[in-house]
N, C-alpha and C positions, 0 to 999 in steps of 0.2 A: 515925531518923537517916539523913539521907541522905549515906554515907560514898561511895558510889560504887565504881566500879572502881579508883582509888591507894588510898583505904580498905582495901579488900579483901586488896588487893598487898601491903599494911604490916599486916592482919592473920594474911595467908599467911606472912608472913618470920617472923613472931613464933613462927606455930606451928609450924616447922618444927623449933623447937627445945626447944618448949615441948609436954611428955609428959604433963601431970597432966588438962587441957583434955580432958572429955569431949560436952559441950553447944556450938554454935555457932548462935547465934540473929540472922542476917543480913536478916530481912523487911522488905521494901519499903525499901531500902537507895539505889534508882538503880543497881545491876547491870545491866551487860550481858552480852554472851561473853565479851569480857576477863578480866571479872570471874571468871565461870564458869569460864575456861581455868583461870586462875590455882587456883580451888578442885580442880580436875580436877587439876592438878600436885602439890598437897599431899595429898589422896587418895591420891597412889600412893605417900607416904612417912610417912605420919602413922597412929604405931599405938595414938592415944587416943583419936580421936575414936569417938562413938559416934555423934550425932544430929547431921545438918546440916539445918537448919531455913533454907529461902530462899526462902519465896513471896512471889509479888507482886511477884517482880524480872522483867524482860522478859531472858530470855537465851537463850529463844526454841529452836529444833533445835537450833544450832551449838552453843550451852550445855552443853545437855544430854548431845550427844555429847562433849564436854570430862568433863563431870564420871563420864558413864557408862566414858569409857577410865579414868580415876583408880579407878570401884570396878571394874576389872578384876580390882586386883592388891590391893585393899585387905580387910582380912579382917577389921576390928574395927567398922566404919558399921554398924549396924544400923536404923536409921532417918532415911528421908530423903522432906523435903516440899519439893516444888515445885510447889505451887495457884499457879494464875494465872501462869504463867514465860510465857504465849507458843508452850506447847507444840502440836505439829501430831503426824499421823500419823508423820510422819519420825521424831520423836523419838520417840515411842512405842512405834515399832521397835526403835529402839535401846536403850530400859528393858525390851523386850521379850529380846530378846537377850544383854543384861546376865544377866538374871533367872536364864539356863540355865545360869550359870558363879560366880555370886556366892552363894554359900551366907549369907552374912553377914545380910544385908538381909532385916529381918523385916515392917519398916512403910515403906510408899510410899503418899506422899498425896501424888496427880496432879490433883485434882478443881479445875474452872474453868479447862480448856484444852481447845483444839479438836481432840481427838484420834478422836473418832467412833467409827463403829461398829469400823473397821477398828484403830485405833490401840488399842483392848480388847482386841479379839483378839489381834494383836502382845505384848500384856504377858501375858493369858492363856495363852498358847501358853509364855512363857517360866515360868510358875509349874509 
């Protein structure tokens, strides 16, 4: 489905209010940052989600650092996949750095982004 980033928007409003929602299965949707911002906002207010599943969206570093400020404060995500997002070293930084403060986050599947040698070590360093 390609719902997009107003998709996304209109499934963020939903869950803001909506508590029972544990699974969020967004892949290859047409996401961009927008997109991601918007998940990164509900992140920081949403205490059911467990799994956010969105690879194969392009939302690339800026994304990433959206969604990685949302599990700043979030204590319930335990599992989060973004294969193929567009991610670089930048952003791998910042899941790196995430890592050292988010006790929550059990599973992260990064695999098919250009994150190299350097951007392993950034996530390494945060485990």
């Amino acid at each position: 489905n390609q719902i997009g980033d107003e998709g996304v928007l209109s499934v963020c409003e939903g869950l803001q209010r909506n508590k029972m929602l544990t699974k969020l299965v967004i892949i290859e949707c047409g996401l961009s940052v927008k997109g991601a911002s918007c998940l990164g906002e509900l992140l920081k207010v949403n205490n059911s989600l467990k799994e956010l599943m969105m690879s194969l969206n392009e939302i690339g570093d800026e994304g990433v650092l959206s969604v990685c400020e949302g599990l700043q404060c979030n204590k319930t995500l335990t599992k989060l996949d973004i294969r193929s997002c567009g991610i670089s070293v930048k952003g791998a930084s910042c899941l790196g750095e995430l890592l050292k403060v988010n006790n929550s986050l059990k599973e992260l599947e990064m695999s098919d982004n250009q994150i190299g040698d350097e951007g392993v070590l950034s996530v390494c360093e945060g485990l």
